[in-house]
C-alpha positions as CSV (number, residue, x, y, z in Angstrom):
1,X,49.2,162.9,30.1
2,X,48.9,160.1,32.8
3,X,51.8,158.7,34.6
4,X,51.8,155.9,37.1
5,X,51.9,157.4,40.8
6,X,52.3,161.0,39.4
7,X,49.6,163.3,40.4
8,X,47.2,165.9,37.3
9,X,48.8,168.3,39.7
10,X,52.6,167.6,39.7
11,X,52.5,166.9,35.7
12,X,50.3,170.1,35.0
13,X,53.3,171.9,37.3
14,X,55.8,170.1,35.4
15,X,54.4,171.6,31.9
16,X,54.4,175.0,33.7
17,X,57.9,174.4,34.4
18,X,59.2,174.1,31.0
19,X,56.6,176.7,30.0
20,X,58.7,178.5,32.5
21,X,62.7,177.3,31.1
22,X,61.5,178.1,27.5
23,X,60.2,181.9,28.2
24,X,63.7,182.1,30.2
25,X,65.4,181.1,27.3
26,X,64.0,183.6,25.0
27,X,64.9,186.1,27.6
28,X,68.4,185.1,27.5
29,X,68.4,184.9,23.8
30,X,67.1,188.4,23.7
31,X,70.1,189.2,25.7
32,X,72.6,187.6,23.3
33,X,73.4,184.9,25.2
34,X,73.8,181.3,24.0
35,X,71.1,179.2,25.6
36,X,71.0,175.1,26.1
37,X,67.9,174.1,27.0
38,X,67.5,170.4,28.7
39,X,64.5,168.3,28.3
40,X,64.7,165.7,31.2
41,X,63.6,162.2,30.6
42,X,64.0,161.5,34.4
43,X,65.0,163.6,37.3
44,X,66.2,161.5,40.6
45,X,66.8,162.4,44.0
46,X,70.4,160.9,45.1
47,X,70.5,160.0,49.1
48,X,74.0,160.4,50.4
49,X,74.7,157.4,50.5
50,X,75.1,156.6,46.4
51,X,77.6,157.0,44.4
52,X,76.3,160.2,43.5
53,X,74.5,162.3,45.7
54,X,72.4,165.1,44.8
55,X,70.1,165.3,41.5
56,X,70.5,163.3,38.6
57,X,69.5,164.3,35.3
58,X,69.0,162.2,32.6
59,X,69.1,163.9,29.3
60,X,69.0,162.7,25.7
61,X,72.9,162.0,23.9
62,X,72.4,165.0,22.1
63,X,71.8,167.4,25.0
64,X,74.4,165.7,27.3
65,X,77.1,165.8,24.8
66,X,75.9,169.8,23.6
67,X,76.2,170.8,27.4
68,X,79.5,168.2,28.4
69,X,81.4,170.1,25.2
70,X,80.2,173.6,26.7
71,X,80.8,173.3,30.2
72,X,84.7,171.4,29.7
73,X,85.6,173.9,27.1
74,X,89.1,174.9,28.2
75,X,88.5,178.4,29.8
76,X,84.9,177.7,30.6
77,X,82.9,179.2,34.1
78,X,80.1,178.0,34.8
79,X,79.9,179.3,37.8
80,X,77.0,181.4,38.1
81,X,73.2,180.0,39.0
82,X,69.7,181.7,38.7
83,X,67.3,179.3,40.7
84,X,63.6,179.4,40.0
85,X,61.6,177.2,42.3
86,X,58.0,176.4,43.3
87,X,56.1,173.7,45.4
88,X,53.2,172.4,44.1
89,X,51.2,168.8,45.2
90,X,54.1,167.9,47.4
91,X,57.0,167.8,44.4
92,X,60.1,170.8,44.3
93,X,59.9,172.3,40.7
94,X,63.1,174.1,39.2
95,X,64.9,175.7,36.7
96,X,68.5,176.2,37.4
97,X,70.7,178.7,35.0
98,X,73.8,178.0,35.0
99,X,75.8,180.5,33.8
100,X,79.2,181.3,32.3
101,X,78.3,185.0,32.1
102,X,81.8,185.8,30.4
103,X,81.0,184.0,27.6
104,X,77.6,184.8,27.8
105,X,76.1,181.0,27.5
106,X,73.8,179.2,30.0
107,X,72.5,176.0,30.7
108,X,68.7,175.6,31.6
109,X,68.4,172.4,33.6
110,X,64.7,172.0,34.6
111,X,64.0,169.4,38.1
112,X,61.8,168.1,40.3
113,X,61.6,165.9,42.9
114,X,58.9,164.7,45.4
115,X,59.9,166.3,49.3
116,X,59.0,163.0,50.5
117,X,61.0,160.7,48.4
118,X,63.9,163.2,48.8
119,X,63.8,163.2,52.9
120,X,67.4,162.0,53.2
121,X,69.0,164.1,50.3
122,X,67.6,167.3,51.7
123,X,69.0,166.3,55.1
124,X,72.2,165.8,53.6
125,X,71.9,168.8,52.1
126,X,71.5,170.5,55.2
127,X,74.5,169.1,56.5
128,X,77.2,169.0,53.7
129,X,75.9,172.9,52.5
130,X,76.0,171.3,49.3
131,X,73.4,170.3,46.7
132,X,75.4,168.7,43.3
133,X,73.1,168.4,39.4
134,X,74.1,165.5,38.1
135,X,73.7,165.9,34.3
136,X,73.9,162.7,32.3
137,X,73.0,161.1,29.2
138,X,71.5,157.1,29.5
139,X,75.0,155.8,30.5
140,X,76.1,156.1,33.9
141,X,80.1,157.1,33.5
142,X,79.4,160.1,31.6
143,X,78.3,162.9,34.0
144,X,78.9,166.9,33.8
145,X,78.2,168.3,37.6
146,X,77.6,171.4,38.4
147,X,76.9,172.7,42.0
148,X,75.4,175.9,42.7
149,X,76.7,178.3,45.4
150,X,73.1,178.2,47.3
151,X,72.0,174.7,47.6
152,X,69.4,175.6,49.8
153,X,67.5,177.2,46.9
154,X,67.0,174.3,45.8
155,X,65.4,173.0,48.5
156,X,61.1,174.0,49.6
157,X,61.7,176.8,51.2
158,X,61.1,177.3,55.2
159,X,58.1,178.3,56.4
């Protein structure tokens, strides 16, 4: 699969990634949890300075409205989050559960984002302690956030 200004490297890691969400999944559904599983057509890092900082996720209607029903159901928490991160050829890769663990349901949001391009999110980041997923479907007023207690998980890790 080619992409303009993607690397083999970063698009072979993004594969692994949902390689990665799907066998997570299956371990949940093993479990007996309820599993949503998102299939990004984009992934953007937000600079504080938008309207919405943090990650945006663009998902398919279907997705968006699957997880916007789940996570606004009255007596919902979502309030629990499993990070899985690597860096690979300069680009974050994640899965993020998020996790109503009452209920038993979860949300696998797969992301990336190249370190680079993100300089001024992470920085904000760093400052506000505070690292919001911006889950949306192609319009721009519907949005489900969810922000994990650990933002910095999100971020590469420190050498």
């Amino acid at each position: 699969m080619e992409q303009p200004g993607v690397s083999d490297a970063a698009v072979e890691s993004w594969e692994r990634v949902v390689e990665d969400m799907e066998a997570t999944a299956a371990e949940y559904r093993d479990d007996g949890w309820e599993v949503v599983e998102l299939h990004p057509g984009d992934v953007t890092a937000l600079p504080p300075d938008h309207d919405r900082f943090g990650l945006d996720v663009l998902v398919g209607g279907d997705e968006f409205e699957t997880v916007s029903e789940m996570v606004t159901d009255e007596g919902a928490a979502f309030d629990e989050f499993e990070v899985f991160r690597a860096v690979h050829a300069g680009h974050v890769f994640l899965v993020v559960a998020v996790e109503d663990a009452a209920r038993e349901q979860v949300v696998l949001v797969p992301a990336y984002y190249g370190i680079k391009d993100a300089e001024e999110t992470i920085e904000a980041v760093l400052e506000q302690g505070r690292f919001p997923i911006h889950i949306r479907p192609l319009t721009i007023e519907d949005v489900v956030t969810v922000e994990p207690s650990e933002p910095e998980l999100l971020l590469p890790p420190t050498e």
